[in-house]
TIVO-2410 file (N, C-alpha, C; in nm, 3 decimals):
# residues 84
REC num residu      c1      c2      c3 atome chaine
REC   1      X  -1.561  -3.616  -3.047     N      A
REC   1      X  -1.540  -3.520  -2.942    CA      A
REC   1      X  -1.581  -3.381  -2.989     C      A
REC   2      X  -1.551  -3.361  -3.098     N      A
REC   2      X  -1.557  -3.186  -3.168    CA      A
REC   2      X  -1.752  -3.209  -3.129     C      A
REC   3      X  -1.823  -3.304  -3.206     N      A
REC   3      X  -1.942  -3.305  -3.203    CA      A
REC   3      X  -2.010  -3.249  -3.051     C      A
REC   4      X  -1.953  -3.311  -3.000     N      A
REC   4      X  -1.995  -3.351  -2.851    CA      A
REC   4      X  -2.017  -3.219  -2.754     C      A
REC   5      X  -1.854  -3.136  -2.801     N      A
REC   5      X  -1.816  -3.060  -2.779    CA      A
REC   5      X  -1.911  -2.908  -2.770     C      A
REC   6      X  -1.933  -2.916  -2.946     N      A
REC   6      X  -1.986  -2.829  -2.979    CA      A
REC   6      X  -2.125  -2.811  -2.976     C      A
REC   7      X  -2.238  -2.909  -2.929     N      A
REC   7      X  -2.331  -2.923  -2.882    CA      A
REC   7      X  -2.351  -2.890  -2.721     C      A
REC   8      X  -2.240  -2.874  -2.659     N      A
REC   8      X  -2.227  -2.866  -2.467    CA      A
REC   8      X  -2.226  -2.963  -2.402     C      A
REC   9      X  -2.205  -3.088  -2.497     N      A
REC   9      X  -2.202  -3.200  -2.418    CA      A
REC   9      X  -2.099  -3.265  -2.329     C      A
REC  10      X  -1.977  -3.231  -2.395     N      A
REC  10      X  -1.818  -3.213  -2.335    CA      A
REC  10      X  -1.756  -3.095  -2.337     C      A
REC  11      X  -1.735  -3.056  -2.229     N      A
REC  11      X  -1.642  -2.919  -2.177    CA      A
REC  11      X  -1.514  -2.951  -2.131     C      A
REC  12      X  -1.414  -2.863  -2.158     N      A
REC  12      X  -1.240  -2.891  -2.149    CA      A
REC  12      X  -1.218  -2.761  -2.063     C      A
REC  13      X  -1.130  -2.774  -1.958     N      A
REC  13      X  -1.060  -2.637  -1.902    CA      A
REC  13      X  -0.976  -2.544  -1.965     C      A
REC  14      X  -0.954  -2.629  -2.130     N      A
REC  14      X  -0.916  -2.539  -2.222    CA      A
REC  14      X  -0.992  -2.500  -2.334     C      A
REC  15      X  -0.920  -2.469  -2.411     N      A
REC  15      X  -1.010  -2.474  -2.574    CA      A
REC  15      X  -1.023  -2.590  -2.611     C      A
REC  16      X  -1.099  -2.650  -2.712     N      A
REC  16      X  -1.105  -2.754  -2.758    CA      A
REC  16      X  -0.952  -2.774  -2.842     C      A
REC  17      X  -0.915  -2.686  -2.939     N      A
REC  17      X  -0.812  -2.708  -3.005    CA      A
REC  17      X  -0.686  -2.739  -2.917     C      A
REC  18      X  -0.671  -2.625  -2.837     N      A
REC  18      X  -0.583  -2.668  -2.711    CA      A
REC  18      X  -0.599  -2.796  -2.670     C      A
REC  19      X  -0.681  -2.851  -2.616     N      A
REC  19      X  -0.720  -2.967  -2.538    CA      A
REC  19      X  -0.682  -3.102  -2.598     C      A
REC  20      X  -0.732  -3.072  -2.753     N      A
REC  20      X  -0.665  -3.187  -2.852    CA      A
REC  20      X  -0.513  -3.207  -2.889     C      A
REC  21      X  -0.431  -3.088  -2.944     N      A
REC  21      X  -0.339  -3.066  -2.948    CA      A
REC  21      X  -0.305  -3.155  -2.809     C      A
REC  22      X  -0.270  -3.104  -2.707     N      A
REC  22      X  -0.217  -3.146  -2.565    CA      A
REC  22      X  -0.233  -3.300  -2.553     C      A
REC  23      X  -0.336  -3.352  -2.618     N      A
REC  23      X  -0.385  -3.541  -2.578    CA      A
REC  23      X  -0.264  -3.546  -2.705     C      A
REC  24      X  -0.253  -3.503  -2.804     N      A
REC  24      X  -0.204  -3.575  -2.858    CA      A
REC  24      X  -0.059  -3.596  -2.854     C      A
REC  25      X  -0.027  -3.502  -2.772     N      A
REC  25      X   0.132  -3.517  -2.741    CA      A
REC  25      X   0.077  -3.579  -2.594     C      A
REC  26      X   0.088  -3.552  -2.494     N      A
REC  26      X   0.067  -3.638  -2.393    CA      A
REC  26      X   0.059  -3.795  -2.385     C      A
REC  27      X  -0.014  -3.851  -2.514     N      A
REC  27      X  -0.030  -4.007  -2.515    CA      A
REC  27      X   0.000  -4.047  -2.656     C      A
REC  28      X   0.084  -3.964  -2.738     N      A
REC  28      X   0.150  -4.024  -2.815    CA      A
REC  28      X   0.040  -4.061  -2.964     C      A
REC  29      X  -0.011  -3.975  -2.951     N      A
REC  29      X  -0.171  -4.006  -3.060    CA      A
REC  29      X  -0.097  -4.004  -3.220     C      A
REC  30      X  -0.119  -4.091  -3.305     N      A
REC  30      X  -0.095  -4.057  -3.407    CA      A
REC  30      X  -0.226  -4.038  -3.499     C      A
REC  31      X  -0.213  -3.997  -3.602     N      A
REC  31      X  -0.354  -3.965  -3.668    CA      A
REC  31      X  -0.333  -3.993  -3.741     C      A
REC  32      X  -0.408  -4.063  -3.814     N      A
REC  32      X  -0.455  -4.138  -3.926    CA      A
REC  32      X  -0.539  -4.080  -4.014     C      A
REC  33      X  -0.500  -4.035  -4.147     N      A
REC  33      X  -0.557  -4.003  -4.290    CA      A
REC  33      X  -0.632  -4.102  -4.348     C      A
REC  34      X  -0.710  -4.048  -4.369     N      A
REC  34      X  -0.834  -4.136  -4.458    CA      A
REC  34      X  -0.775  -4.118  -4.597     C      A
REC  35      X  -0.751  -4.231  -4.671     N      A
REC  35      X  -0.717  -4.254  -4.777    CA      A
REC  35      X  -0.796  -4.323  -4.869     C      A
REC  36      X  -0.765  -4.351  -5.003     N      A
REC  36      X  -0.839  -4.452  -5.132    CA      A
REC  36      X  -0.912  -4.554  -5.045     C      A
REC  37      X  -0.812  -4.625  -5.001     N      A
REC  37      X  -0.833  -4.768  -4.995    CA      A
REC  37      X  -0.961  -4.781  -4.871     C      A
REC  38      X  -0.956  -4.667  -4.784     N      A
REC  38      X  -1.046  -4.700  -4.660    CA      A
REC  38      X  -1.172  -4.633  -4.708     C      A
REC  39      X  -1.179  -4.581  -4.795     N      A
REC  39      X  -1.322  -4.493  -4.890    CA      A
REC  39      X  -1.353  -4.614  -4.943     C      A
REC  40      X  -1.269  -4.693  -5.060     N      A
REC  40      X  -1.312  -4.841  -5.057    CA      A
REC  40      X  -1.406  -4.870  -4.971     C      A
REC  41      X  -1.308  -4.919  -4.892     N      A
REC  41      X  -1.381  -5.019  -4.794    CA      A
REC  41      X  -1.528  -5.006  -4.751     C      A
REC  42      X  -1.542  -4.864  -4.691     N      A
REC  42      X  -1.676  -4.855  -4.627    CA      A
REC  42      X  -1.740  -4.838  -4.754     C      A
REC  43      X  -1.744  -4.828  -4.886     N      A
REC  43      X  -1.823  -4.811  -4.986    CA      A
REC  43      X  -1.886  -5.006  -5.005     C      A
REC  44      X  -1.808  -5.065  -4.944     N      A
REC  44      X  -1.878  -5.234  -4.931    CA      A
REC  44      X  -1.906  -5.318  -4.849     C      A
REC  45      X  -1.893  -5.203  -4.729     N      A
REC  45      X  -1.935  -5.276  -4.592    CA      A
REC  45      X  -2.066  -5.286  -4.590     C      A
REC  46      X  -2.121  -5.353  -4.535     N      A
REC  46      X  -2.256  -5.380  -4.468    CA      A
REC  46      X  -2.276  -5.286  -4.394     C      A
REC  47      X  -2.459  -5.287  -4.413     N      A
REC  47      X  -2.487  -5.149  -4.324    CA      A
REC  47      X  -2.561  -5.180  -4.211     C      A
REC  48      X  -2.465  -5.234  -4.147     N      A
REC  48      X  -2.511  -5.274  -4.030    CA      A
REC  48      X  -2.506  -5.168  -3.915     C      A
REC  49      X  -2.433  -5.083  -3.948     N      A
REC  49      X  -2.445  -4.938  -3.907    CA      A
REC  49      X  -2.412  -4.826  -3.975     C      A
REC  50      X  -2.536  -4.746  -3.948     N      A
REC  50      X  -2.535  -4.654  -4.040    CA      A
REC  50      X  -2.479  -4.485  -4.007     C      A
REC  51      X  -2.402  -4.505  -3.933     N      A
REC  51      X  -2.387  -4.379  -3.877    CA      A
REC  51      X  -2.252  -4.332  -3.979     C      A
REC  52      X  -2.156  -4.275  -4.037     N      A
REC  52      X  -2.080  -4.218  -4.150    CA      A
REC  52      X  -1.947  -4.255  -4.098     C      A
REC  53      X  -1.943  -4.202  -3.986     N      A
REC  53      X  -1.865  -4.173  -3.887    CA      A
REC  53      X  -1.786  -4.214  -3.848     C      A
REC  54      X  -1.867  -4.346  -3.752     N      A
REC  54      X  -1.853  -4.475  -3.713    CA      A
REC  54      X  -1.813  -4.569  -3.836     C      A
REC  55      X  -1.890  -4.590  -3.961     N      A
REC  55      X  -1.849  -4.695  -4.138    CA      A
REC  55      X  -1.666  -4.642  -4.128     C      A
REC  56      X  -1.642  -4.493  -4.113     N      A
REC  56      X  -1.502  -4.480  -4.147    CA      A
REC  56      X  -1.429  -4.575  -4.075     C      A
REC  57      X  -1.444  -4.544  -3.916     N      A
REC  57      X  -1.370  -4.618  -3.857    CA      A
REC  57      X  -1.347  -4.735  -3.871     C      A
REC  58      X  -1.482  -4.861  -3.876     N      A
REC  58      X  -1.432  -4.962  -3.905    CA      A
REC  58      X  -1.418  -4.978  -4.032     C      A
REC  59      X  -1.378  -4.915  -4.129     N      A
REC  59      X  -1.288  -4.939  -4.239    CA      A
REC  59      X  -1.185  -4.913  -4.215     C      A
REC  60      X  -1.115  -4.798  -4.181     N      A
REC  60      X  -1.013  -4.798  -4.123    CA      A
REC  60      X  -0.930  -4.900  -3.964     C      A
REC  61      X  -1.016  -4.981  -3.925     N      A
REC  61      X  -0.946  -5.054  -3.836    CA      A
REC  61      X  -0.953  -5.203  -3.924     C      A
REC  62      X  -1.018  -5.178  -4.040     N      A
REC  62      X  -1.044  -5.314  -4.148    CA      A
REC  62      X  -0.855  -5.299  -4.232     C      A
REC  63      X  -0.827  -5.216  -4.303     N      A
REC  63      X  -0.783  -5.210  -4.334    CA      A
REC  63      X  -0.643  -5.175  -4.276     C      A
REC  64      X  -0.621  -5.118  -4.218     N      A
REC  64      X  -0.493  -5.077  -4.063    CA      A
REC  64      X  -0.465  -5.156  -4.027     C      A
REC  65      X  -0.572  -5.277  -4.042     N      A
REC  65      X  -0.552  -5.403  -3.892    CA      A
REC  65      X  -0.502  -5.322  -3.729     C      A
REC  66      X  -0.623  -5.242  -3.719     N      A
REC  66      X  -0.605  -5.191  -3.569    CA      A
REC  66      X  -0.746  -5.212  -3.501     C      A
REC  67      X  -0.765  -5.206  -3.359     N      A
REC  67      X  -0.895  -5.207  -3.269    CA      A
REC  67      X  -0.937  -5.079  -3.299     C      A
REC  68      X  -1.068  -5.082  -3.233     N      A
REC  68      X  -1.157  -5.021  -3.241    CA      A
REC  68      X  -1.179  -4.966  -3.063     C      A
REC  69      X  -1.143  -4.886  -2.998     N      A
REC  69      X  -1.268  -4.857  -2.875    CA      A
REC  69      X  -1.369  -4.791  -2.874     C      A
REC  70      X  -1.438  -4.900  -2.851     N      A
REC  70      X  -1.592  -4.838  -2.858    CA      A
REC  70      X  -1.678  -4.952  -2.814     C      A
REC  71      X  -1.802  -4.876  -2.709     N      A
REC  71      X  -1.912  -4.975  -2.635    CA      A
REC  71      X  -2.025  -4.981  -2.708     C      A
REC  72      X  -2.016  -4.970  -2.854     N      A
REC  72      X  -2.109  -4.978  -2.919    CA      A
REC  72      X  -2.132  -5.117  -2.966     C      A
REC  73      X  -2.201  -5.179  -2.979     N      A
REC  73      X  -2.156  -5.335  -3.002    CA      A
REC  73      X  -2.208  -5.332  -3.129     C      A
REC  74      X  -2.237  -5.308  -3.218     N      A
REC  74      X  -2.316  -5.284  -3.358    CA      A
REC  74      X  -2.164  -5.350  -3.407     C      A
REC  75      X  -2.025  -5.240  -3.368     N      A
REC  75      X  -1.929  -5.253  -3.407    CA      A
REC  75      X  -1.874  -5.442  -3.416     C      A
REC  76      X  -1.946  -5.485  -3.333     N      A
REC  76      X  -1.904  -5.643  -3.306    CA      A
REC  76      X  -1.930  -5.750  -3.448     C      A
REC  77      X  -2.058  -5.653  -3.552     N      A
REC  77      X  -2.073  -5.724  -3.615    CA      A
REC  77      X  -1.967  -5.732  -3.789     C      A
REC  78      X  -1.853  -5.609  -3.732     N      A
REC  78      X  -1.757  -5.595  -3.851    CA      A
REC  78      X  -1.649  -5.728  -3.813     C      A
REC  79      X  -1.578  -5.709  -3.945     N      A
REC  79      X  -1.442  -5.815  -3.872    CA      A
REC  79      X  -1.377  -5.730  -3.840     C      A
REC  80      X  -1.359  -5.676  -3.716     N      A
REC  80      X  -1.237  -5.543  -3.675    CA      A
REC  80      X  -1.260  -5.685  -3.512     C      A
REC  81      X  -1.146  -5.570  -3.456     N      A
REC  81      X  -1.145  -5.599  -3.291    CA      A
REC  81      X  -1.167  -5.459  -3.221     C      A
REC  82      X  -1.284  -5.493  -3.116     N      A
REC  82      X  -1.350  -5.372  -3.074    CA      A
REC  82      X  -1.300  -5.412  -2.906     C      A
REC  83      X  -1.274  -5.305  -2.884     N      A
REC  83      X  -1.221  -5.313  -2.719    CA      A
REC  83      X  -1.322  -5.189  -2.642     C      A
REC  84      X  -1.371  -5.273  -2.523     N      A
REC  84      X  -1.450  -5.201  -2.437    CA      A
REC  84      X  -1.553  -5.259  -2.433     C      A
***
């Protein structure tokens, strides 16, 4: 979103910081720290996608044991569960 954001691609009726802040109380968001073990991980994943970004996440939904949303289907080829 910050990316997106800051290119003009997504606009908020607030600030961005505002806007985030607010989702994350509104729906209960917890955030998740990138730690050892998920630097691991994407350091032995397959590069079946190469975007940085995206490797975190599904290490982190590798290791979390959580889904993934996202319509990217690249994602289909990790062992995660991708919704959407």
């Amino acid at each position: 979103m910050a990316v997106k954001h800051s290119i003009g691609k997504l606009n908020f009726h607030l600030s961005f910081a505002e806007f985030v802040e607010q989702q994350i109380v509104i729906n209960g968001i917890q955030l998740l720290p990138i730690s050892i073990e998920h630097i691991l991980v994407v350091s032995q994943l397959p590069l079946h996608h190469r975007d940085p970004f995206d490797r975190m996440l599904i290490a982190q939904a590798i290791v979390e044991n959580i889904p993934v949303l996202s319509a990217d289907k690249i994602f289909a080829t990790y062992p995660i569960q991708r919704l959407w």
